[in-house]
N, C-alpha and C positions, 0 to 999 in steps of 0.2 A: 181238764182240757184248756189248751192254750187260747186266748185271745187270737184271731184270725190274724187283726194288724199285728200284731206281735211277734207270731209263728211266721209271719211272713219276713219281716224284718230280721228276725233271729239267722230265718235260711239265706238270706240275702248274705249276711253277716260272714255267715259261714266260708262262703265262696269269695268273700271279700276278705277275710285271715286268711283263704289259701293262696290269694292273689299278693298277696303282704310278702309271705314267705318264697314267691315267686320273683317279688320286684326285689327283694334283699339276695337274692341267689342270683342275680344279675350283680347286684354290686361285688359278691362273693369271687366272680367269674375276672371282673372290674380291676377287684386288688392283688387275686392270685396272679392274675397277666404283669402287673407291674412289679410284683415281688415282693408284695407288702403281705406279708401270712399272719401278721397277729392284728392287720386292721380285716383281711378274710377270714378269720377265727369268728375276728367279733362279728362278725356279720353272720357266722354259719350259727354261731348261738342262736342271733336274731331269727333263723328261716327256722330251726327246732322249736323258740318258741311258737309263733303265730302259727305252726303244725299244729300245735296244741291248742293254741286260742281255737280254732277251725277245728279240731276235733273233741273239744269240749263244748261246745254251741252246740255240734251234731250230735253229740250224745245226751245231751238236755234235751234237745227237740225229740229225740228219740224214746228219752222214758217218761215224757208227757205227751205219747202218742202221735206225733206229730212225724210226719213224709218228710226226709229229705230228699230237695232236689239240687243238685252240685248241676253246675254252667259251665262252661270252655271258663278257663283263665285266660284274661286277655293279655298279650306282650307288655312288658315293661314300661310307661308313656315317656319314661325318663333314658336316655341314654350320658353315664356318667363320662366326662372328658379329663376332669383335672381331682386332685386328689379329695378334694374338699366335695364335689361335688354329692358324690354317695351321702355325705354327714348331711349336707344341707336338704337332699332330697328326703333323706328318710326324717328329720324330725319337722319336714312337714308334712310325710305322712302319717307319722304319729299323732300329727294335731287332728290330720283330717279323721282317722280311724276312731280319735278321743269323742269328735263332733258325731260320730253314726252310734257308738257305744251311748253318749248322753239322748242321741234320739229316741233307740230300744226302749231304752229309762224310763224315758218321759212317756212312751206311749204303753210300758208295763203301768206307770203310776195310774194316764188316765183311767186303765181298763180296772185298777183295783186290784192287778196282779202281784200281789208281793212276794209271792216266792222266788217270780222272774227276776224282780227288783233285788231282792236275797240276792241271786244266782248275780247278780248282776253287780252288784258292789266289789266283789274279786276284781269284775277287769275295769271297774272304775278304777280301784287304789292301783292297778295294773299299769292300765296307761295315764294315770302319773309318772309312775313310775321309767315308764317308757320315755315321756317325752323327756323327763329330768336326765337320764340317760344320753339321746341324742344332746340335750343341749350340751352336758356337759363335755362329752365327746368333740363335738364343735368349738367349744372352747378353748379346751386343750391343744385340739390342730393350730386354732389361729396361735396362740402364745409359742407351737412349736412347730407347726409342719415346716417352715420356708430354711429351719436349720437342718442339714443333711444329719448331723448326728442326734438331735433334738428327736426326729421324725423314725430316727432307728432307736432310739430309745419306748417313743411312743407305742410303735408299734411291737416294741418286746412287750410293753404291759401288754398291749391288746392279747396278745398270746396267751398270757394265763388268766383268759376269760373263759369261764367252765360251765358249761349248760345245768341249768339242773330242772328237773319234772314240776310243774306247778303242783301243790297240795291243794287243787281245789277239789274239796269231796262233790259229786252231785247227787 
């Protein structure tokens, strides 16, 4: 049996990676309207993973007994204007999502729960992962977005950005 604060925070969690892959499918919407399909590529990657972050949490909660309870997603807080804007919103919210993953942590550590902490080191190395991702994405725009052919080059790599399933066993 889970830790109370923990199950709590985990289901929290949950609803908070479906909200992830909500605010990235607005960026999705964002780049397809201006014609950019390999910076909405990267981005539709983005909404399949955090599916997966949000439905590996519920399935953890699930085989240590634990009730999920899923909340309305709320609207987007961010509405994207200029190209850049989607890069800079999502690798702050990979910082914020890194900050709620090290809190789980901390409060699997207080309770003594290691297998949570176990379960839990995946979306640590994860969202590294992540944010090293946005950052670098961000980088790249600034060094190339403002050249028209720089920013169609960019966006061809974006294209051959290809989803693949997390191997987290639970």
């Amino acid at each position: 049996m889970l830790d109370k604060t923990v199950a709590k925070l985990l289901n929290e969690q949950v609803n908070k990676e479906f909200y992830s892959a909500y605010f990235y499918l607005d960026f999705v919407d964002f780049y397809t309207s201006e014609g950019l399909d390999g910076f909405a590529n990267w981005y539709t990657v983005q909404v399949q993973e955090e599916r997966d972050h949000a439905m590996l949490m519920r399935q953890y909660l699930l085989n240590n007994g634990e009730k999920v309870t899923l909340s309305a997603i709320d609207k987007p807080e961010k509405t994207p204007k200029k190209f850049a804007d989607p890069l800079k919103f999502g690798f702050e919210h990979e910082q914020y999502v890194t900050s709620l993953i090290h809190k789980i942590y901390a409060a699997a550590d207080k309770a003594g729960d290691f297998r949570t902490m176990q379960f839990l080191d995946w979306f640590v190395k994860e969202q590294g992962e992540e944010e090293k991702n946005a950052d670098t994405l961000i980088k790249k725009f600034e060094l190339f977005g403002d050249d028209a052919k720089s920013l169609y080059m960019l966006d061809s790599e974006l294209k051959t950005r290809v989803y693949m399933a997390p191997s987290l066993v639970l």
